[in-house]
Biopython code that builds the backbone (N, CA, C, O; Angstrom):
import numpy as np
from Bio.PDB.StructureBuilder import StructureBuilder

atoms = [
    (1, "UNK", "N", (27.186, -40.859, -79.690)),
    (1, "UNK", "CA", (25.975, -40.460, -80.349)),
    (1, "UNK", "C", (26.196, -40.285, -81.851)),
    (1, "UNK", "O", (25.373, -40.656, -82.688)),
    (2, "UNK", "N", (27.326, -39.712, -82.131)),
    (2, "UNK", "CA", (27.706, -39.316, -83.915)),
    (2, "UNK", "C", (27.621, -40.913, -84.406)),
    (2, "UNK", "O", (26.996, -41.155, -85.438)),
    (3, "UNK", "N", (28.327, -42.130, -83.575)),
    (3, "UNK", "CA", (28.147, -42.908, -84.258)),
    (3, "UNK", "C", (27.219, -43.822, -84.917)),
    (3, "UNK", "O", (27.209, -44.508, -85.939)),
    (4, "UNK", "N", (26.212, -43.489, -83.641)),
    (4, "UNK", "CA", (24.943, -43.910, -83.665)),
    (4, "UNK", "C", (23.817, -43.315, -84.480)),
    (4, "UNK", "O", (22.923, -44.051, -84.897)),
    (5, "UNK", "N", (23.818, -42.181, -84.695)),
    (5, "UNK", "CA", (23.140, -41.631, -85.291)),
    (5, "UNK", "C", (23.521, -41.200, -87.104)),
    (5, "UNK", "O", (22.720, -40.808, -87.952)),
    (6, "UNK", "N", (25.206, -41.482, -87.268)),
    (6, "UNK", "CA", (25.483, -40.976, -88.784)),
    (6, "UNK", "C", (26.361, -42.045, -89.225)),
    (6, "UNK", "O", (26.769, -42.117, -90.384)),
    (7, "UNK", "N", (26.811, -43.317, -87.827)),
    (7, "UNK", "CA", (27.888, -44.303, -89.004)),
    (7, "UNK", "C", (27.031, -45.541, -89.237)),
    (7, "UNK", "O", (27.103, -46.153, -90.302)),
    (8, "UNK", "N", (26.250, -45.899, -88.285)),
    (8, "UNK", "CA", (25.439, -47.448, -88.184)),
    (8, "UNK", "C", (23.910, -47.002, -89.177)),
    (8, "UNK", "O", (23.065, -46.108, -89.115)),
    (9, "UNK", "N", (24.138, -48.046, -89.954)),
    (9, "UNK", "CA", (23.043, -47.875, -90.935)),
    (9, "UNK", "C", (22.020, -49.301, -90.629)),
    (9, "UNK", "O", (22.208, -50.274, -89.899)),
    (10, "UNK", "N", (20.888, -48.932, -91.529)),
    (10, "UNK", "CA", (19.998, -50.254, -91.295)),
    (10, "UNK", "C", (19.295, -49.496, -89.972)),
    (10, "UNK", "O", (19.583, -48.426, -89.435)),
    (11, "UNK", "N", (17.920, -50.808, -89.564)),
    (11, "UNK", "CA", (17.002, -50.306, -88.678)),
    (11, "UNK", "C", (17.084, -51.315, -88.198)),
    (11, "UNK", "O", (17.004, -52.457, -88.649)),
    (12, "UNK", "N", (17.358, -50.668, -86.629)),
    (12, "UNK", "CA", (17.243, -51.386, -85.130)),
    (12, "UNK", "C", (16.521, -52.643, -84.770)),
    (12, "UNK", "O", (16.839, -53.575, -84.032)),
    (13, "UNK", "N", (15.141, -52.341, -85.715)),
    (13, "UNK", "CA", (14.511, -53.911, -85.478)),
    (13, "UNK", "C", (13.714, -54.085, -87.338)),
    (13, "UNK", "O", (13.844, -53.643, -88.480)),
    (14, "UNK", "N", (13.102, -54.800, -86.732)),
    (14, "UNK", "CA", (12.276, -55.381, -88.375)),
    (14, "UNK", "C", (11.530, -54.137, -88.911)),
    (14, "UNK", "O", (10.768, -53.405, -88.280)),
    (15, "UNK", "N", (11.893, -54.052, -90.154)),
    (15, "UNK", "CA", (10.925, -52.951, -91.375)),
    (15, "UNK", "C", (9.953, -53.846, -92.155)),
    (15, "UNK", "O", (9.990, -55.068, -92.301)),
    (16, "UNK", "N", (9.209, -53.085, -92.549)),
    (16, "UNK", "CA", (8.470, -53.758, -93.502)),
    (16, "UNK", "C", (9.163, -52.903, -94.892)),
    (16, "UNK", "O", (8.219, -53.060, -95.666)),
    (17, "UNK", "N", (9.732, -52.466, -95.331)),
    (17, "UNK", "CA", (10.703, -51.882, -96.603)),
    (17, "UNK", "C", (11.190, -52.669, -97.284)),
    (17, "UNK", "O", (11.668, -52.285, -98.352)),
    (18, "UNK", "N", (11.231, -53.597, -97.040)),
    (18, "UNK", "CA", (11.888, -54.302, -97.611)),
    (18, "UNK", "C", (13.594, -54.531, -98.264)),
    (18, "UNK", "O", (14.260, -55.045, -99.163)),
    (19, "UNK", "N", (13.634, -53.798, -97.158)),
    (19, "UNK", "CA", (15.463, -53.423, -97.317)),
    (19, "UNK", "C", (16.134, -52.477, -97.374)),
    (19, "UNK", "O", (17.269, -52.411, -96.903)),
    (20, "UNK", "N", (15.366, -51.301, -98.145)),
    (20, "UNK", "CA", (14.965, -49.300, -98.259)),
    (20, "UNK", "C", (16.044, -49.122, -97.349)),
    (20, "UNK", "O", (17.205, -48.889, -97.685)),
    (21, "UNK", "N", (15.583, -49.250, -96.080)),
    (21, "UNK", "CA", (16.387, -48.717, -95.113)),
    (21, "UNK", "C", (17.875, -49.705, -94.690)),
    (21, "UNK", "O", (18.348, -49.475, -93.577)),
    (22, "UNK", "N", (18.364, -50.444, -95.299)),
    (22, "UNK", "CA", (19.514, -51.010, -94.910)),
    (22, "UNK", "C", (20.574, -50.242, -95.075)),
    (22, "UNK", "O", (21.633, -50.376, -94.461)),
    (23, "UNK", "N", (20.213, -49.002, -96.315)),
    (23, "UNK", "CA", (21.489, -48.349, -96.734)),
    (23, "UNK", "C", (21.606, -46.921, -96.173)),
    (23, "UNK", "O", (22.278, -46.012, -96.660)),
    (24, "UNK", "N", (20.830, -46.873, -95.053)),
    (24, "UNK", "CA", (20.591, -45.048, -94.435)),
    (24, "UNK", "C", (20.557, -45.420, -93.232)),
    (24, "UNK", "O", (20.005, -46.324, -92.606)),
    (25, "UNK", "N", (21.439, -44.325, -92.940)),
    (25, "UNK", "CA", (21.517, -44.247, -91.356)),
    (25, "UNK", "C", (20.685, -44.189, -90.454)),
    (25, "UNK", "O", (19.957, -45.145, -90.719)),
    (26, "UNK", "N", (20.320, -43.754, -89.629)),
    (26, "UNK", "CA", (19.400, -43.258, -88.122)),
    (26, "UNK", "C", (18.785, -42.155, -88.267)),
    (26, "UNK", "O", (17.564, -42.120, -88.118)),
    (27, "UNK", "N", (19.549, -40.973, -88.605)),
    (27, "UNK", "CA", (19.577, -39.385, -89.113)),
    (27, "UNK", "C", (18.669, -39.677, -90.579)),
    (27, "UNK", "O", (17.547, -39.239, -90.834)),
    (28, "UNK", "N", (19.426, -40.448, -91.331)),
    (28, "UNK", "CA", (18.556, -40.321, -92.806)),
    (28, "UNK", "C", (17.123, -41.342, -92.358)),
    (28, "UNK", "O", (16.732, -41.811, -93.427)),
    (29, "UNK", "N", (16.381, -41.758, -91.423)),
    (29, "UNK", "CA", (15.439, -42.847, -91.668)),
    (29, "UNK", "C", (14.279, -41.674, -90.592)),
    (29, "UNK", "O", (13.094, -42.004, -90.533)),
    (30, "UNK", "N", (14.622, -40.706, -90.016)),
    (30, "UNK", "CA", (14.361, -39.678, -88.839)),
    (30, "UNK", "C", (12.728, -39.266, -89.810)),
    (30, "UNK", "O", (12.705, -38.572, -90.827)),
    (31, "UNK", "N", (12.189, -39.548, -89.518)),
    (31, "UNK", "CA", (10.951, -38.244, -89.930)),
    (31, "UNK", "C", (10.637, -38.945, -91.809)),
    (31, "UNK", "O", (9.984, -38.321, -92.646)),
    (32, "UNK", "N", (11.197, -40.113, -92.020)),
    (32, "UNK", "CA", (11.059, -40.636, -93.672)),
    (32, "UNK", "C", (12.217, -39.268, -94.612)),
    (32, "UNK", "O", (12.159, -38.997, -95.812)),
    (33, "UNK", "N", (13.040, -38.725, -93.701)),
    (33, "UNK", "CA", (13.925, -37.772, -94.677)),
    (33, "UNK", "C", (13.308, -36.717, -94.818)),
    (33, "UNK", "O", (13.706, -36.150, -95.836)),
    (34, "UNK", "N", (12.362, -36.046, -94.195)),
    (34, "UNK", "CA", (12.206, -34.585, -93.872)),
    (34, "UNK", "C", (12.970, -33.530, -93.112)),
    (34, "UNK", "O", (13.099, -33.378, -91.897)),
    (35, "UNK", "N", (13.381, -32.933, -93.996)),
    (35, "UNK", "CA", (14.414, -31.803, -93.829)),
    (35, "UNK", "C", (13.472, -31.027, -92.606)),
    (35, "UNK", "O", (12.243, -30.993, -92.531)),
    (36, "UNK", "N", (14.349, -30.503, -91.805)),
    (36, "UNK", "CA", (13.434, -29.572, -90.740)),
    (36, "UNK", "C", (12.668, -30.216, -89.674)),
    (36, "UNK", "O", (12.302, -29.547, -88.708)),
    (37, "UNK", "N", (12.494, -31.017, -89.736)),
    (37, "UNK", "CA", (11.164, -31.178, -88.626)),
    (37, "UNK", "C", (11.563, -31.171, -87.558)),
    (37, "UNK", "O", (12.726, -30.922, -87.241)),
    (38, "UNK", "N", (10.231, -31.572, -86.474)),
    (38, "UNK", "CA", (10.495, -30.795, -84.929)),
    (38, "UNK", "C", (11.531, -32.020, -84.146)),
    (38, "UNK", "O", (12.043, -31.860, -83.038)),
    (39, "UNK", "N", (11.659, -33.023, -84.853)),
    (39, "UNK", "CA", (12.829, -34.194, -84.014)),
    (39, "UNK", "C", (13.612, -33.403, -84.365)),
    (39, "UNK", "O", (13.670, -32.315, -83.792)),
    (40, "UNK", "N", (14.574, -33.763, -85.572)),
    (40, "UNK", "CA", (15.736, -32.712, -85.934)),
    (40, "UNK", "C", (16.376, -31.784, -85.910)),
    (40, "UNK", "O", (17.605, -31.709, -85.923)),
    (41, "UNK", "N", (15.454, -30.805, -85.866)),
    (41, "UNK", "CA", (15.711, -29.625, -84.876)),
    (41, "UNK", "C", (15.900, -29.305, -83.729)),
    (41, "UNK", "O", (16.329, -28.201, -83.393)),
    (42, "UNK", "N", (15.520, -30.502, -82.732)),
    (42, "UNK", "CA", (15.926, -30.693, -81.647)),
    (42, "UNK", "C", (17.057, -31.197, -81.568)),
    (42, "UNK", "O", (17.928, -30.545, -80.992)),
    (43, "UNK", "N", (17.403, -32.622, -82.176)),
    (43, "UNK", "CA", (18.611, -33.341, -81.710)),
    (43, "UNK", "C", (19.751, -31.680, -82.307)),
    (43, "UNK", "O", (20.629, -31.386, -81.496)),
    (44, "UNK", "N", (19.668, -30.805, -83.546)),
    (44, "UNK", "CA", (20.545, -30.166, -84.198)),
    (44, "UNK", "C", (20.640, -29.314, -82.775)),
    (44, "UNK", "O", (21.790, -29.034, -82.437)),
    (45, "UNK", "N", (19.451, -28.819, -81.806)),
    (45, "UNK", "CA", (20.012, -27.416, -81.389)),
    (45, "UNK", "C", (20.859, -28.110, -79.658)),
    (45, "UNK", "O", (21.798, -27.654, -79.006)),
    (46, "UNK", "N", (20.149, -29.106, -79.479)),
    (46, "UNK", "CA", (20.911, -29.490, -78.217)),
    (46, "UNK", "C", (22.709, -29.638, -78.443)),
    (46, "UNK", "O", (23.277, -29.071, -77.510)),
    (47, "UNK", "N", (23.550, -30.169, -79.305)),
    (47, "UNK", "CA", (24.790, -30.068, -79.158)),
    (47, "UNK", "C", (24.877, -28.329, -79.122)),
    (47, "UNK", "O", (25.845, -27.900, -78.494)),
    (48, "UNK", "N", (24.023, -27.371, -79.691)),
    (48, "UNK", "CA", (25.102, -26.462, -79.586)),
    (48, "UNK", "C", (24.078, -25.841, -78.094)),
    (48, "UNK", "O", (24.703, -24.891, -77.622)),
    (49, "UNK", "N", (23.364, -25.980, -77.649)),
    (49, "UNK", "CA", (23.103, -25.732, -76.266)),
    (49, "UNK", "C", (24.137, -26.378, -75.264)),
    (49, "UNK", "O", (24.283, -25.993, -74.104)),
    (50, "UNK", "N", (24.751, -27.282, -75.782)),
    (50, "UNK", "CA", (25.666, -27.981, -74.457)),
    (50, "UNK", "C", (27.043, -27.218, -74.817)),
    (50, "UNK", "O", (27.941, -26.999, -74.004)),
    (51, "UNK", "N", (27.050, -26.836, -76.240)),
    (51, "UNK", "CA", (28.533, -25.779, -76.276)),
    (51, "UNK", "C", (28.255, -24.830, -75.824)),
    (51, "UNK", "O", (29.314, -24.483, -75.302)),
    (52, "UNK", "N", (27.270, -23.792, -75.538)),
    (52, "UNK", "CA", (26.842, -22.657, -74.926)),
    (52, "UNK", "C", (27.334, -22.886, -73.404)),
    (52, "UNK", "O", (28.008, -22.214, -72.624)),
    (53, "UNK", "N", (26.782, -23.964, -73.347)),
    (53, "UNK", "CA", (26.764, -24.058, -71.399)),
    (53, "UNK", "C", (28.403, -24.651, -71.186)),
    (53, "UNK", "O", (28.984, -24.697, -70.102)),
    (54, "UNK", "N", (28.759, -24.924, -72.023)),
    (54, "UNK", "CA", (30.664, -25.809, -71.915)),
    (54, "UNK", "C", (31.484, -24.554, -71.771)),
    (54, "UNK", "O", (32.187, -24.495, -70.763)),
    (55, "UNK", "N", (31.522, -23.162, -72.924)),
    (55, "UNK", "CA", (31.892, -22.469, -72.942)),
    (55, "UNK", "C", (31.601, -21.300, -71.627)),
    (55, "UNK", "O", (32.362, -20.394, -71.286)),
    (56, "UNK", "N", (30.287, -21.642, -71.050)),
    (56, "UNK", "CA", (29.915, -20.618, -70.084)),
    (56, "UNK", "C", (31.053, -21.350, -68.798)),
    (56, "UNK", "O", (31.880, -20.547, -68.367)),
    (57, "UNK", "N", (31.093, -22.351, -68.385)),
    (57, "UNK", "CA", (31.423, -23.106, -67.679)),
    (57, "UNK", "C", (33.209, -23.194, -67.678)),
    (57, "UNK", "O", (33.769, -23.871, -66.816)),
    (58, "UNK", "N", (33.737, -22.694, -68.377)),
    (58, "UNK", "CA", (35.013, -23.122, -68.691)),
    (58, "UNK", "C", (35.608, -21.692, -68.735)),
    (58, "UNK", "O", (36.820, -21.521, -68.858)),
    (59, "UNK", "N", (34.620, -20.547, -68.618)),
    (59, "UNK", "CA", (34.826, -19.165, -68.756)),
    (59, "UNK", "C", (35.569, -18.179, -70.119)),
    (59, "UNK", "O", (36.329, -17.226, -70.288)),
    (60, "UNK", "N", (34.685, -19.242, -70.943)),
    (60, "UNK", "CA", (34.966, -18.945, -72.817)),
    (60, "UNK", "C", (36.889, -18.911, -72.554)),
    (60, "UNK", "O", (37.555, -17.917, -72.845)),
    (61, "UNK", "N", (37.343, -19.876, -72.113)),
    (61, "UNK", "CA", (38.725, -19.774, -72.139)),
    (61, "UNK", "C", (39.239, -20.440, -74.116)),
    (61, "UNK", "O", (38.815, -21.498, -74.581)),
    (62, "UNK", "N", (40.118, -19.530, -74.825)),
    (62, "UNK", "CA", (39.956, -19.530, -76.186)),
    (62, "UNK", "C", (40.631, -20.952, -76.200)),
    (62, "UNK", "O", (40.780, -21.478, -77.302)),
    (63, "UNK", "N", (40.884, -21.354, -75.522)),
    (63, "UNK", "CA", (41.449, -23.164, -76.146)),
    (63, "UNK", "C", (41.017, -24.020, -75.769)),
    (63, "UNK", "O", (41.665, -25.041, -75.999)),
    (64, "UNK", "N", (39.585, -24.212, -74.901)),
    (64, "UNK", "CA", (38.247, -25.373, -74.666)),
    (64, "UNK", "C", (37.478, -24.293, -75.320)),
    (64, "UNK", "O", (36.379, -24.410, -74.777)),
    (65, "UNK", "N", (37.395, -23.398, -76.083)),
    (65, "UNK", "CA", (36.350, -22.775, -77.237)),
    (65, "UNK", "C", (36.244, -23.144, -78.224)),
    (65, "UNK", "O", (35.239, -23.511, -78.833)),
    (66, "UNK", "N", (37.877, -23.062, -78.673)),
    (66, "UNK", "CA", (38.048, -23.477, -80.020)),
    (66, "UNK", "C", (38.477, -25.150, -80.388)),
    (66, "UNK", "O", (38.587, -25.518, -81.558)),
    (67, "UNK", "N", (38.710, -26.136, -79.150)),
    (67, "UNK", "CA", (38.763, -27.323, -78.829)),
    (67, "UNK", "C", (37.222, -27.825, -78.749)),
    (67, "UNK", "O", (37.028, -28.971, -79.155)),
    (68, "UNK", "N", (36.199, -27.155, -78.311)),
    (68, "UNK", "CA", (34.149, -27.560, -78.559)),
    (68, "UNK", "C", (34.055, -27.018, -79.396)),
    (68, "UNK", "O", (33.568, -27.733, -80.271)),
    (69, "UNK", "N", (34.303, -25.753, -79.839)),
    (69, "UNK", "CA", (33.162, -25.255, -81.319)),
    (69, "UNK", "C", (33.966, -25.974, -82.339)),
    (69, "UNK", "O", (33.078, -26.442, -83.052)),
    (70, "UNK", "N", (35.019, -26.326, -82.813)),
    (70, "UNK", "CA", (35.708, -27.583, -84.122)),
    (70, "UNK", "C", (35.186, -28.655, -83.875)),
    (70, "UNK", "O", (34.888, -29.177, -84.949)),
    (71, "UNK", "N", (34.753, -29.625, -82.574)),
    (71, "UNK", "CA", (34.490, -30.525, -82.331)),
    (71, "UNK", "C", (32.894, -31.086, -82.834)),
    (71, "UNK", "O", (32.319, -32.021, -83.392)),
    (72, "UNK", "N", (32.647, -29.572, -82.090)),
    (72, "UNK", "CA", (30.511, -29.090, -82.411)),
    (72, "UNK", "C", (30.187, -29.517, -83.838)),
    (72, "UNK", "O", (29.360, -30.323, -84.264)),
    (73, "UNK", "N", (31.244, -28.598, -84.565)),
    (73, "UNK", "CA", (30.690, -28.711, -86.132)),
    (73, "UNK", "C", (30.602, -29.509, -86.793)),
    (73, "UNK", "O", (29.779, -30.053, -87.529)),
    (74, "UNK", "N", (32.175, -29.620, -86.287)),
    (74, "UNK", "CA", (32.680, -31.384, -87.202)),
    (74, "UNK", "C", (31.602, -32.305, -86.882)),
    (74, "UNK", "O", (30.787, -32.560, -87.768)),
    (75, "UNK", "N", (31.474, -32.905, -85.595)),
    (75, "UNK", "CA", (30.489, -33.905, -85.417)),
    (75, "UNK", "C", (29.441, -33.651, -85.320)),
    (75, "UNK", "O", (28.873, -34.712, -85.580)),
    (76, "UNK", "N", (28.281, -32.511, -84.988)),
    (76, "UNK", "CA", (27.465, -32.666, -84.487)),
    (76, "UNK", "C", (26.677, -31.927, -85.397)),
    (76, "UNK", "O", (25.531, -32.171, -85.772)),
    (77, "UNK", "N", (27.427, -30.990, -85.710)),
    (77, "UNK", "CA", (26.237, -30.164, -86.484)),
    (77, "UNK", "C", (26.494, -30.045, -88.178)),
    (77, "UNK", "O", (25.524, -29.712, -88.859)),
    (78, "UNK", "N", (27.637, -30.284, -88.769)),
    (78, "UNK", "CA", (27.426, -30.162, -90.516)),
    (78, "UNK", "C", (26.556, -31.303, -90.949)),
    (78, "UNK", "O", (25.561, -31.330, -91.672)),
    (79, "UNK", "N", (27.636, -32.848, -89.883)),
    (79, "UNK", "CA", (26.222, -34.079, -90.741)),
    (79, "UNK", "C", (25.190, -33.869, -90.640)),
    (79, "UNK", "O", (24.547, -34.535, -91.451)),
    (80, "UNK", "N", (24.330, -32.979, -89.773)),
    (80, "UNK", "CA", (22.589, -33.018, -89.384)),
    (80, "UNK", "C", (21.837, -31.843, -90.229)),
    (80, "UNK", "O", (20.722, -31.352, -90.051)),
    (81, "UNK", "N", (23.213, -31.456, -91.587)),
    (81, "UNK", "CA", (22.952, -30.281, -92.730)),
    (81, "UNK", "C", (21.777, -30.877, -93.704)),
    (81, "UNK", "O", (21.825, -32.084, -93.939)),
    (82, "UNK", "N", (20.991, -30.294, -94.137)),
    (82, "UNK", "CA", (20.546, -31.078, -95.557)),
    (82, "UNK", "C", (20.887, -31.340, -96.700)),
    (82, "UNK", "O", (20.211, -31.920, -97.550)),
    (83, "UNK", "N", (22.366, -30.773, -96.835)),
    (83, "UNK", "CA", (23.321, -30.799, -98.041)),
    (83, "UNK", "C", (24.152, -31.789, -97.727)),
    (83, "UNK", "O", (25.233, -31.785, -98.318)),
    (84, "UNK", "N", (23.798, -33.237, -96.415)),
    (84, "UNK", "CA", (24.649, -34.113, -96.334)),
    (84, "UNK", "C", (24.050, -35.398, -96.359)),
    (84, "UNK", "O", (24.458, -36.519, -96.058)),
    (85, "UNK", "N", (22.614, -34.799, -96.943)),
    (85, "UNK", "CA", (21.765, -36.304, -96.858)),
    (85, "UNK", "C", (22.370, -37.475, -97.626)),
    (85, "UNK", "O", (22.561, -37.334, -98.834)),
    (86, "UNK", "N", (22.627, -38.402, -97.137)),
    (86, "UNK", "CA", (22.811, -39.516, -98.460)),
    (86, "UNK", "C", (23.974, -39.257, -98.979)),
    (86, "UNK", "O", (24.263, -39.661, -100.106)),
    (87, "UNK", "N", (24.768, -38.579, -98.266)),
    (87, "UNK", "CA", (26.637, -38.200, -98.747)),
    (87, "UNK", "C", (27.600, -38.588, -97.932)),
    (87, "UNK", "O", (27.958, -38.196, -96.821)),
    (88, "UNK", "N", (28.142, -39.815, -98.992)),
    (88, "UNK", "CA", (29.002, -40.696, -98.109)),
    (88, "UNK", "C", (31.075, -39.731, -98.789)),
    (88, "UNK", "O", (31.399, -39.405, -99.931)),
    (89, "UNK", "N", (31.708, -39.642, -97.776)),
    (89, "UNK", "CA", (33.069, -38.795, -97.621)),
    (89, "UNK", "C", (33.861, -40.056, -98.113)),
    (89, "UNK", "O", (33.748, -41.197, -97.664)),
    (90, "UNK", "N", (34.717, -39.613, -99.161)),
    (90, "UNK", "CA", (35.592, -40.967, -99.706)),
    (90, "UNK", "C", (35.081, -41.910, -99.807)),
    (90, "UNK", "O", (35.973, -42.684, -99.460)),
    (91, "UNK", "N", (34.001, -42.676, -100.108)),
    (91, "UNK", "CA", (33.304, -43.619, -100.236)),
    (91, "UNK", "C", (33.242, -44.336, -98.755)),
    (91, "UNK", "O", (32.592, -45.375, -98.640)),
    (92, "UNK", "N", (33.823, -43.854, -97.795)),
    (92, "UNK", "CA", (33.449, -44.299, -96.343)),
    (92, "UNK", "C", (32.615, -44.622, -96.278)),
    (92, "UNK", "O", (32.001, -44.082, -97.199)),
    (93, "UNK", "N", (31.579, -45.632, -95.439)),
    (93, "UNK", "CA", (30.754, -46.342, -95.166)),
    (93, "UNK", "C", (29.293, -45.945, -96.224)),
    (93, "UNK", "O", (28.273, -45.342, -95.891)),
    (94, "UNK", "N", (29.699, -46.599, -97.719)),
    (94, "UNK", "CA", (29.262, -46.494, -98.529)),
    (94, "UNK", "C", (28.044, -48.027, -98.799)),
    (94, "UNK", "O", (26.851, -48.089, -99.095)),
    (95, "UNK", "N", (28.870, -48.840, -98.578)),
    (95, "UNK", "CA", (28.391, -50.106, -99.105)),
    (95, "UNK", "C", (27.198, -50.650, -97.475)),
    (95, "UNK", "O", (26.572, -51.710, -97.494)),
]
sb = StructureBuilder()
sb.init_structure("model")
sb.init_model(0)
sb.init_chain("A")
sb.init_seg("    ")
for serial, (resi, resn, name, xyz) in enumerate(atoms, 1):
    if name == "N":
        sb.init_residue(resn, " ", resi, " ")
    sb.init_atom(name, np.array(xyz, "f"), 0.0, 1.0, " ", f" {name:<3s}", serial, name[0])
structure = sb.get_structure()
């Protein structure tokens, strides 16, 4: 899903943009780049609903806690920040 949603850029089928969207991801094309809205907030709260229920399930044992909540952040929840719109890490999948 991280890859799909924050490494593959461009749109799935034909735009009329005229290209706009070749250089933004899935996440950045969501809602035309509205911070907040009710998609986003969904896809943001479901990973950490599935760490809630991982951790309930595993009996908050501290090394599948701290093995999902590093995992949570890293992937799932800093890119879906609004301080990461349009911010490519080392020029990684820049071009």
């Amino acid at each position: 899903m991280y890859r799909l949603l924050h490494w593959e850029k461009g749109s799935p089928y034909e735009t009329l943009d005229q290209g706009e969207s070749r250089v933004l991801t899935q996440w950045e094309q969501f809602d035309d780049g509205e911070q907040f809205s009710p998609t986003k907030k969904f896809l943001l709260v479901v990973p950490i609903v599935l760490f809630l229920l991982a951790s309930f399930y595993t009996e908050y044992d501290p090394l599948h806690c701290f093995i999902n909540a590093s995992s949570m952040i890293v992937l799932a929840v800093l890119p879906k920040l609004p301080q990461f719109y349009r911010v490519r890490f080392f020029g990684i999948n820049r071009w």
